[in-house]
ROPATI-589704 format. One record per residue (C-alpha): residue number from 1; x, y, z; residue in three letters. Coordinates in steps of 0.2 Angstrom, whole numbers. Example, Ala and Ser with C-alpha at 12.3 -4.5 7.8 and 13.67 -1.06 7.14 Angstrom:
- k; X; Y; Z; r
- 1; 62; -22; 39; ALA
- 2; 68; -5; 36; SER
This chain:
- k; X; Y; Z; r
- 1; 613; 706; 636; UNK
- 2; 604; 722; 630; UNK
- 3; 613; 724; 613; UNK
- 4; 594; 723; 605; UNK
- 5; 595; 719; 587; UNK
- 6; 594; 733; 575; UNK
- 7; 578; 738; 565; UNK
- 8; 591; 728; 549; UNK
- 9; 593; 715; 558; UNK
- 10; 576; 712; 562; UNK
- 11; 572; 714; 545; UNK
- 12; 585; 701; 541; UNK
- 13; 581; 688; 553; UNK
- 14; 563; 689; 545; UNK
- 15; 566; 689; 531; UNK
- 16; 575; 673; 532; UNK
- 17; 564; 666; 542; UNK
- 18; 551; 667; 530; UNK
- 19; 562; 659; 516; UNK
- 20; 566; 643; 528; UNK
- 21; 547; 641; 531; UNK
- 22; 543; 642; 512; UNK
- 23; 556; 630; 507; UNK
- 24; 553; 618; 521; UNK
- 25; 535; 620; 521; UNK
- 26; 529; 608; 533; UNK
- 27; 536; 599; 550; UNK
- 28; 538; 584; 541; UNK
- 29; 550; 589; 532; UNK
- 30; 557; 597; 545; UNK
- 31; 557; 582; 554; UNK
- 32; 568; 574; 538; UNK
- 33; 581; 590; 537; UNK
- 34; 582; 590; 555; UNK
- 35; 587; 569; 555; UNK
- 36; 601; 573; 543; UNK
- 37; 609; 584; 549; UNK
- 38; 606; 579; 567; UNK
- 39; 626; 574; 566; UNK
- 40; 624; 566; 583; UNK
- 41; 608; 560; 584; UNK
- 42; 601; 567; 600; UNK
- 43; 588; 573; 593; UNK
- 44; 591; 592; 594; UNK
- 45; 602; 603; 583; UNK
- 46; 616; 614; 590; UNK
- 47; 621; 631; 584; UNK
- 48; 633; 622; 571; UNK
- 49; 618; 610; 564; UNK
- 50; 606; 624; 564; UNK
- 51; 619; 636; 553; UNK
- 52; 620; 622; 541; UNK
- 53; 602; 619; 540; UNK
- 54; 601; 637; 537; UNK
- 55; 616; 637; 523; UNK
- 56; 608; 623; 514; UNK
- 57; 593; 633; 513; UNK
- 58; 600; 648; 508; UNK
- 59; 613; 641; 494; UNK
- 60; 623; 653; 491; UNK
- 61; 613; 669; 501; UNK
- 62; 628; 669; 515; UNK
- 63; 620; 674; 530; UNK
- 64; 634; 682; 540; UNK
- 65; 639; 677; 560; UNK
- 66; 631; 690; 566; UNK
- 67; 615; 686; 558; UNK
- 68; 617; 666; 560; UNK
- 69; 619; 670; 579; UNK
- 70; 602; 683; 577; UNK
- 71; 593; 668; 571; UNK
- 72; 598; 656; 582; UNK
- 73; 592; 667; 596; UNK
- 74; 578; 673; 589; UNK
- 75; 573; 653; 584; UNK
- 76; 577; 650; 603; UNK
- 77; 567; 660; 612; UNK
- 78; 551; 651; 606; UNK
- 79; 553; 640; 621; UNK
- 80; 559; 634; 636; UNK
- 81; 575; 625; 632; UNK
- 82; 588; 616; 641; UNK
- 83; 605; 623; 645; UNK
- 84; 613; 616; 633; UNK
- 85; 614; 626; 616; UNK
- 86; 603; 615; 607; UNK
- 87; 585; 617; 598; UNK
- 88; 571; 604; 593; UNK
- 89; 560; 603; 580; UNK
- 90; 547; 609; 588; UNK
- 91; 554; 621; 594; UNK
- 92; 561; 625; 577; UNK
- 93; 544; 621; 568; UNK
- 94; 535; 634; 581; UNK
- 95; 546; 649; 574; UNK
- 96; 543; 645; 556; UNK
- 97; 527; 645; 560; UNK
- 98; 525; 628; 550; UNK
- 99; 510; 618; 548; UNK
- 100; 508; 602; 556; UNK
- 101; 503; 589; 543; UNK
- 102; 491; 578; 553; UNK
């Protein structure tokens, strides 16, 4: 689709990104968040996971739909990824730009 997001949005998606990569701070604890709330245990979190990993990030920040869905995209399109509506911890780990801790 080519509704590009706006110069806020951008903004907004950064800005949030860089929150979730200081409060998660490295892919280990990635890993951890991503095992909780990895509801069904295939390894990957789908758009509803991710939003809530973001929520529980945020406290009480609301992040609107339009935003959530912004993120999600933006988080996405790291990397190759199946059909399905899904993202992995690396994936995830890529965008925040978080430090592996070997």
């Amino acid at each position: 689709s080519t509704d590009e997001p706006s110069k806020q949005s951008l903004v907004m998606i950064e800005k949030v990104r860089s929150i979730l990569k200081k409060k998660i701070g490295t892919l280990q604890r990635l890993r951890g968040a991503f095992a909780k709330l990895d509801l069904d245990h295939n390894g990957v979190l789908s758009k509803g996971e991710f939003e809530r990993l973001v929520g529980a990030i945020l406290k009480k920040k609301s992040v609107d739909k339009k935003t959530l869905g912004l993120l999600w995209k933006a988080a996405r399109a790291q990397r190759k990824h199946g059909a399905e509506d899904e993202i992995d911890a690396p994936t995830l780990g890529h965008w925040l730009c978080l430090e592996s801790d070997a």
